[in-house]
C-alpha positions in Angstrom: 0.0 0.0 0.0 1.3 3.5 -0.9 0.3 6.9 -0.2 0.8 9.8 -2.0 0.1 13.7 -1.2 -2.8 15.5 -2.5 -2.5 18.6 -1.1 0.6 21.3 -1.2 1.2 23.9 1.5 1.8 27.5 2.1 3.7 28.9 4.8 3.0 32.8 4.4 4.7 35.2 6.4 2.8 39.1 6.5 4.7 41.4 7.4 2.3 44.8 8.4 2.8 48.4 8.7 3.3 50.4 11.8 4.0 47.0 13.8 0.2 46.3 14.4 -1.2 44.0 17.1 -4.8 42.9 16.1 -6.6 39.9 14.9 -7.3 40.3 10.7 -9.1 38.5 8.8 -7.3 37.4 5.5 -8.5 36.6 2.2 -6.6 35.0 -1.1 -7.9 35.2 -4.4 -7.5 34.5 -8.0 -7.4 32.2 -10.5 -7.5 28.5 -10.3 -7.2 29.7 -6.1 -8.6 26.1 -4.7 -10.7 27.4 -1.2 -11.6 25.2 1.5 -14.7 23.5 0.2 -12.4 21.7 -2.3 -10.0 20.7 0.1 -12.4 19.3 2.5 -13.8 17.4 -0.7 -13.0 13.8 -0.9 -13.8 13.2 -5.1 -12.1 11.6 -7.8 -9.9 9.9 -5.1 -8.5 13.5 -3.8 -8.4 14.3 -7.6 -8.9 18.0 -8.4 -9.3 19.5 -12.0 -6.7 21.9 -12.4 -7.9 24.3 -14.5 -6.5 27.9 -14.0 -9.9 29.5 -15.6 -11.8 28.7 -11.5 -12.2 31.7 -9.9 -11.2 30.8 -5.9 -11.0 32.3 -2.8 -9.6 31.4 0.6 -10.7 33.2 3.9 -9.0 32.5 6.8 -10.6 34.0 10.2 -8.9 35.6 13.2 -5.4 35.6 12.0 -3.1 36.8 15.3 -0.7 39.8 14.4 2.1 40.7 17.0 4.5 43.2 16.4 3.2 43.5 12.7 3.9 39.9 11.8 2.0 36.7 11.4 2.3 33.4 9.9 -0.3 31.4 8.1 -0.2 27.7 7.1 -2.6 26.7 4.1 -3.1 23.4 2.8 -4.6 23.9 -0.6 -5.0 21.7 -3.7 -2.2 21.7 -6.3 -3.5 23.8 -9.7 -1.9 26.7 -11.8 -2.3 29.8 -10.2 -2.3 33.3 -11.6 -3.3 36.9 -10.3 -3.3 36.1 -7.1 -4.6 38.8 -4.6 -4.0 38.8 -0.6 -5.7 41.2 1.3 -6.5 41.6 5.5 -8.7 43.3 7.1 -8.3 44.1 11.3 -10.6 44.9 14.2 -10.7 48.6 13.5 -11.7 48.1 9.2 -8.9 49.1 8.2 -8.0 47.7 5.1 -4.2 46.3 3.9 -3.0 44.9 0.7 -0.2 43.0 -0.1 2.1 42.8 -2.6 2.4 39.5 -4.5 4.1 40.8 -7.4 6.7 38.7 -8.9 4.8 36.1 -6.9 1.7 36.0 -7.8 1.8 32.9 -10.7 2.8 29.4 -9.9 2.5 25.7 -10.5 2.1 24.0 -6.7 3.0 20.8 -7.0 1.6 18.4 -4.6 3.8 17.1 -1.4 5.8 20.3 -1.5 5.7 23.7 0.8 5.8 27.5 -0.3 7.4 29.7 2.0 7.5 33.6 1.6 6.8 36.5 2.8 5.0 39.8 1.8 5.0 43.4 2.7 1.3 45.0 3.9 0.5 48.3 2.7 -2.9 50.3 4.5 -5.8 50.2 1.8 -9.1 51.1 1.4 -12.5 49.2 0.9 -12.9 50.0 -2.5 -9.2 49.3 -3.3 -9.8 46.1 -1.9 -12.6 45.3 -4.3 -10.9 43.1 -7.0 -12.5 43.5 -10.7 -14.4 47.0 -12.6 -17.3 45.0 -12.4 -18.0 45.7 -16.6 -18.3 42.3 -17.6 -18.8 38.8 -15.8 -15.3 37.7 -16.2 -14.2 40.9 -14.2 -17.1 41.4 -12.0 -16.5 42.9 -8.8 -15.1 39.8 -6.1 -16.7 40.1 -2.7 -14.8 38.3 -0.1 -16.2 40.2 3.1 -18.7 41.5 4.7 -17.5 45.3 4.4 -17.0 44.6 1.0 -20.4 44.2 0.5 -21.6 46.9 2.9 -19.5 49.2 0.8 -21.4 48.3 -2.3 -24.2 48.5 -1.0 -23.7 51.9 0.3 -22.8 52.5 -3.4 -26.0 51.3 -4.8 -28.0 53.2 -2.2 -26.4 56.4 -2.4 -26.9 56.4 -6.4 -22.9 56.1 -7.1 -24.0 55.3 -11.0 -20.5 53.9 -11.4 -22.0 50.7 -9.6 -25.4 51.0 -11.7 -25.7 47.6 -13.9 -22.0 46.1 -13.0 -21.4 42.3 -12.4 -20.5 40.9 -8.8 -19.3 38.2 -7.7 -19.2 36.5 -4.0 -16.0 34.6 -3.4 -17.1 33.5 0.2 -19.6 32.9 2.6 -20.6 36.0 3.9 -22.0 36.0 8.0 -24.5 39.2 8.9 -25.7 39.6 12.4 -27.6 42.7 14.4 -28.9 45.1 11.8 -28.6 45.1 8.1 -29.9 47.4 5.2 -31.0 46.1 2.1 -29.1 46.3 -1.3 -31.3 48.6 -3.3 -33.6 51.1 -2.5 -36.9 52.3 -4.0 -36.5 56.2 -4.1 -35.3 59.2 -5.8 -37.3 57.8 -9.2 -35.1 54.1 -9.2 -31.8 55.8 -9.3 -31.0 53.4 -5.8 -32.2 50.3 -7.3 -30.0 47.5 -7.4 -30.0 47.0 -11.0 -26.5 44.4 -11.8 -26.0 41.4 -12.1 -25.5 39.1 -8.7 -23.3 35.6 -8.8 -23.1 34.4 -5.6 -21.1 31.6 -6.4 -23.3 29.0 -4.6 -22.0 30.8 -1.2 -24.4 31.3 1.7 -25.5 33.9 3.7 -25.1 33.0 7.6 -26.1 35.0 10.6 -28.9 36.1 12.2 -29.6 39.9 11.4 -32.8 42.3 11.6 -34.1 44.7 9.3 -36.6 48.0 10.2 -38.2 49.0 7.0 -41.2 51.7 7.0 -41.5 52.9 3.6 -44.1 52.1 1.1 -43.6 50.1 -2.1 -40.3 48.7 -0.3 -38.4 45.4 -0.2 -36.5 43.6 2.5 -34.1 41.4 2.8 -30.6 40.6 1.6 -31.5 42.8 -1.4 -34.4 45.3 -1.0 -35.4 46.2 -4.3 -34.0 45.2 -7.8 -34.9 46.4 -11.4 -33.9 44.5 -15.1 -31.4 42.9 -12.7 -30.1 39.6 -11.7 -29.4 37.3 -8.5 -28.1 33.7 -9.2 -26.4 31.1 -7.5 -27.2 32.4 -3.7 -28.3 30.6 -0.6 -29.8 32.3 2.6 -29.2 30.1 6.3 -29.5 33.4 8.5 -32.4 34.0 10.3 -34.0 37.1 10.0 -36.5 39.5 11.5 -38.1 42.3 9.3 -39.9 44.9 11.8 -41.8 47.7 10.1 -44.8 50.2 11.3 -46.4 50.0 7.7 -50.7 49.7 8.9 -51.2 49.5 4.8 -49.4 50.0 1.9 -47.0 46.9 0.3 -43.8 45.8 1.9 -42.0 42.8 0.7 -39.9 40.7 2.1 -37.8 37.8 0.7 -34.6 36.0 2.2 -32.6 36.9 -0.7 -34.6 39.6 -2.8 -37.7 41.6 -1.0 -39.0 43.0 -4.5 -38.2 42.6 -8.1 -39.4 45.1 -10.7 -39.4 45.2 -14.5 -38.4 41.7 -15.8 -35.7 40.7 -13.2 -34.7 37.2 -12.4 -33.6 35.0 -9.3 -32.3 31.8 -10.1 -30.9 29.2 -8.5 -31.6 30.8 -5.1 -32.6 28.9 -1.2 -33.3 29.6 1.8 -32.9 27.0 4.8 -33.8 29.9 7.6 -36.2 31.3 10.0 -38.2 35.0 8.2 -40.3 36.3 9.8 -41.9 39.9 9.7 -45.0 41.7 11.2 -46.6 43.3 8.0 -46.5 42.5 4.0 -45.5 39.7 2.0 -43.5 37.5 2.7 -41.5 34.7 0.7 -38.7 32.0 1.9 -36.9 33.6 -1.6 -38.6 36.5 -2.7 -41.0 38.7 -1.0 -43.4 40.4 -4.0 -43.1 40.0 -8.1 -44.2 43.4 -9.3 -44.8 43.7 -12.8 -47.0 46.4 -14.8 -47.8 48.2 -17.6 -45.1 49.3 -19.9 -44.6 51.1 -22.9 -43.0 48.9 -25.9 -42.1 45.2 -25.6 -43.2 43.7 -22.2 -40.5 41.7 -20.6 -40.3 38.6 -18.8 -39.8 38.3 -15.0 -38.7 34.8 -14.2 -38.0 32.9 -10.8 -36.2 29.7 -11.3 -34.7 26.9 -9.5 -35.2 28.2 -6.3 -36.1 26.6 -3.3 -36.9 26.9 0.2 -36.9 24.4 3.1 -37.1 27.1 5.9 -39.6 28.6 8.0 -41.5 31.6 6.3 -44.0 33.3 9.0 -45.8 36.2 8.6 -47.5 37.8 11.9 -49.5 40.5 10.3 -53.3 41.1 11.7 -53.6 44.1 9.5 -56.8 44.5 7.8 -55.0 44.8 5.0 -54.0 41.4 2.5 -50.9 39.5 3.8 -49.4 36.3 2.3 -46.7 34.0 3.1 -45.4 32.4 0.2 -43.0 29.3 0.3 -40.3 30.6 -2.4 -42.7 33.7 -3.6 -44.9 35.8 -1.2 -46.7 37.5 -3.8 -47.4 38.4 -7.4 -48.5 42.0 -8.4 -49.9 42.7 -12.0 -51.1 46.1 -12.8 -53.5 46.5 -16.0 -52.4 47.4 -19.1 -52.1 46.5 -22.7 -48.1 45.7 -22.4 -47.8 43.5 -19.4 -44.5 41.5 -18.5 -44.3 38.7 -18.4 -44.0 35.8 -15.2 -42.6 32.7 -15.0 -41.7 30.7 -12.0 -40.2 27.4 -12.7 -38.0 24.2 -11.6 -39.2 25.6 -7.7 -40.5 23.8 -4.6 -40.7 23.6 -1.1 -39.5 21.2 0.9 -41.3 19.2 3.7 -39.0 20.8 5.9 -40.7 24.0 5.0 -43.0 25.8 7.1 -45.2 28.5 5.5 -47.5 30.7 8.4 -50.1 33.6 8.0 -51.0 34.0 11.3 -54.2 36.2 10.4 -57.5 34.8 10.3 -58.2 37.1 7.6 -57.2 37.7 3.8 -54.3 36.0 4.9 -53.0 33.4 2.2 -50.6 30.7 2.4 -48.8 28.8 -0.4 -46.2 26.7 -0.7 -45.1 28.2 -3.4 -46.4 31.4 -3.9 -48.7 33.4 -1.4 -50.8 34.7 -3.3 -51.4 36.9 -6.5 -54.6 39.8 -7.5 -53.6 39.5 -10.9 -56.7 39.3 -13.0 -55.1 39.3 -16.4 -55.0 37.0 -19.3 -52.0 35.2 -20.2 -49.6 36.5 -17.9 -48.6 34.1 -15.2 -47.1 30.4 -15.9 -46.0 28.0 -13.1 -45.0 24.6 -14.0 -42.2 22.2 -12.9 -42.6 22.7 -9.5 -43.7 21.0 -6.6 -44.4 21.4 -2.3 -44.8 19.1 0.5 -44.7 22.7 3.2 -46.6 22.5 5.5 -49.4 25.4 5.8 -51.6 27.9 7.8 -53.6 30.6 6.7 -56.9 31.5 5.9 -56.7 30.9 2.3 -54.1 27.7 1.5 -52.6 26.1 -1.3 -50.0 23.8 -2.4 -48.7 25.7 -5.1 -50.7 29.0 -5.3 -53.2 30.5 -3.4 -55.4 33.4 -4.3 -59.4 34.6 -4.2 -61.6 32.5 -7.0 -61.2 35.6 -9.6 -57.7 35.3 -10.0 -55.9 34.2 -13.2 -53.1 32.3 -13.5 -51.5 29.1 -15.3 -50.7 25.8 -13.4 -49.2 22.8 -15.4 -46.5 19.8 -14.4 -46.7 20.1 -11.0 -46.7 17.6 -7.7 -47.8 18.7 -4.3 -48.1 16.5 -1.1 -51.5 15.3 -0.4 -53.1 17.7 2.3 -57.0 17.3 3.6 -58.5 20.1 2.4 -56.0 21.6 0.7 -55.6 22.2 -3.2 -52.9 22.7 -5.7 -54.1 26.2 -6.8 -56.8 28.6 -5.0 -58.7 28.6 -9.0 -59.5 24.4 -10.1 -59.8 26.1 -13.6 -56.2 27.6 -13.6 -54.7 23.9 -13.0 -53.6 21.8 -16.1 -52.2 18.4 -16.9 -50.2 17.1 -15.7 -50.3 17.3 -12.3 -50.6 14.1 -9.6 -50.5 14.3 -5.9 -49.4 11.8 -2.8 -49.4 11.3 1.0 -45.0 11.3 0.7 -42.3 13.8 1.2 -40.7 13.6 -2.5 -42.2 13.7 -5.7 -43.1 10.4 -7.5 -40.6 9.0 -10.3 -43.6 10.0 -12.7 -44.0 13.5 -11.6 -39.9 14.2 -12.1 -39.9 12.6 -15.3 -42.7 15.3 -16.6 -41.3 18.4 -14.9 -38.5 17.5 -16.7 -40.3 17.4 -19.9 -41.6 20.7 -19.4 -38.2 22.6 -18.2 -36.8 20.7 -21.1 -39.2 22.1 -23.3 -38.8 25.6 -22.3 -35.1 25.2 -22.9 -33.8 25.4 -19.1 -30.6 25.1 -18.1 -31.6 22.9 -14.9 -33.4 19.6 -14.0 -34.9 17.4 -10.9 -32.8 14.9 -9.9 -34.2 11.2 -8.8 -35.2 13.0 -5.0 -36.6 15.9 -6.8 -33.5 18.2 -6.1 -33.5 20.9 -8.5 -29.6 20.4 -10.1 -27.8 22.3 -13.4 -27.5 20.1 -16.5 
């Protein structure tokens, strides 16, 4: 029997300016950059593909600095590395970078160890921020928390140089106490997040509040977002929205709290506790909002999200409130140029718990709250499926709304429920569809949500347990 090494090692040495004594958090990036999650992989027998074109990152918490030196060990994956970037951050923000040139390409070779050292220089955030952010091979790379605090201080104070850019998260990302959205609606959309939003299948941890009193507002990570996109994002934090809104709309979503004017979330979850005291609420997205438009309506499209948290609404407002288990709710305005919605490849979990705690207009769904829209040909749902469990005063598996609503149902599985239908409307619901007393969807059901996402051209499918994967 023989063993051979599939790791290689860094011994880094930092030397800092002014000899500092703090605690800094560190961060590595660049290409081919192997993080944690790949080392801790077992695949391909300790295997890794080592192709310089992956983006990584490495964060390494609490690093002790004494007389302005410290000393890291990494264990990292051998691969090709290029335009590597080291930066630190210590327990006052400040901000250094350090210099790599001359150093910053190599080929690690597993077995062997890297020493060297590098010289610290005081920087700021938004030197820090690696990328222009102009296309999505140089999107902006978030690896910490004031990182994306200062972008979103960007976005909200109408800094158009961060209007429509690409950005990237590198790492997980934890939030705790209070946070403000990305994205505000005021001052006619110019503080709308309106990019492009990769967050590299990183997560969201934490456990963070947000107070949010304005009218046609959204809360959550982002608050409100216009032709924009979120992808690739998960949400584990719990969070507590608190507003003094008696009526007007509020949504709130783990991830986005309101999308306007064809904007998609894709490839989006959330596996924590939201709850809030007014509005609409959704495990993913708090409110759709579409409406009239002049010249070609566009398409707003939630995909491939799912949610197998805890979505509870406490509202007893006279007004309407919905919980929603990936959507809360979906807002059409008349018109003769409507956008468009799709929500596809979604579901719920059984792990999922949807509540609308008022005995009134209150509507549950395990996929979307509710919707008002009373227009032809506007919203399609299909390929999805629920097994959340419910409470509200209107409930459905997939959609609930009152018996005027309109909206298309098709290829869909929900867990048998007394008393409980797919869709608020029997009329909106099309074949196929099945239902049963299980956790999963059958073999049968997967096998025709698949047809249908297949159909529409979408870049993801079920797998056998009715995960929703990328082909």
């Amino acid at each position: 029997m023989s063993f051979d090494y599939k790791t290689t090692f860094f011994e880094l040495k930092l030397t800092f300016p002014e000899s500092l004594s703090s605690t800094v958090q560190l961060s590595m990036s660049g290409n081919g950059l192997v993080g944690k999650s790949y080392v801790n992989t077992v695949d391909n027998a300790g295997e890794y593909n080592t192709d310089a074109n992956i983006v990584g990152n490495i964060n390494i918490s609490d690093v002790a600095v004494s007389a302005g030196t410290a000393k890291v060990w990494i264990a990292m994956q051998p691969a090709t590395l290029s335009n590597v970037v080291i930066t630190a951050v210590d327990e006052n923000n400040n901000y250094y970078k350090f210099d790599v040139s001359g150093k910053n390409s190599a080929t690690l070779v597993a077995g062997k160890v890297y020493a060297f050292g590098v010289t610290g220089t005081v920087s700021t955030i938004k030197e820090s921020l690696i990328g222009n952010g102009k296309n999505e091979a140089n999107a902006y790379q978030i690896s910490t928390l004031k990182q994306l605090e200062y972008v979103r201080n960007q976005i909200n104070n109408a800094n158009t140089a961060f209007t429509g850019k690409y950005y990237k998260l590198m790492s997980d990302i934890e939030i705790n106490g209070k946070w403000t959205p990305i994205g505000i609606n005021i001052d006619k959309g110019t503080k709308l997040f309106k990019g492009i939003f990769d967050g590299g299948n990183h997560s969201i941890t934490g456990s963070y509040t947000v107070t949010n009193n304005a009218n046609n507002e959204g809360a959550g990570l982002f608050g409100t977002i216009s032709n924009a996109t979120i992808k690739n994002l998960n949400n584990k934090a719990n969070i507590t929205v608190t507003s003094t809104l008696t009526s007007g709309t509020l949504g709130i979503g783990a991830i986005v709290g309101r999308t306007l004017y064809g904007s998609t979330v894709e490839n989006c979850s959330n596996t924590g506790t939201i709850t809030t005291n007014y509005g609409l609420i959704g495990g993913v997205v708090g409110q759709v909002y579409v409406n009239t438009v002049s010249g070609t309506a566009k398409e707003a499209r939630i995909e491939a999200c799912w949610n197998a948290g805890t979505v509870h609404n406490t509202c007893n407002s006279s007004s309407t409130k919905s919980a929603g288990g990936v959507i809360g709710n979906i807002q059409v305005t008349d018109g003769t140029v409507i956008d468009k919605v799709i929500i596809r490849g979604c579901y719920s979990t059984a792990k999922a718990i949807v509540t609308q705690d008022a005995n009134t207009k209150s509507f549950a769904g395990g996929i979307v709250g509710n919707t008002t829209n009373t227009a032809d040909n506007v919203i399609e749902i299909y390929a999805c499926w629920s097994a959340a469990s419910l409470k509200g005063s209107y409930m459905a598996s997939i959609i609930a709304s009152y018996n005027t609503n309109k909206y298309s149902v098709s290829n869909i599985w929900f867990k048998t429920v007394k008393g409980v239908k797919a869709c608020s409307v029997a009329a909106n619901l099309k074949e196929p569809y099945s239902n049963s007393n299980t956790d999963t969807p059958s073999a049968d059901a997967i096998t025709y949500m698949n047809n249908a996402l297949s159909s529409a051209e979408s870049a993801y499918q079920f797998d056998a347990d009715g995960n929703i994967t990328k082909k």
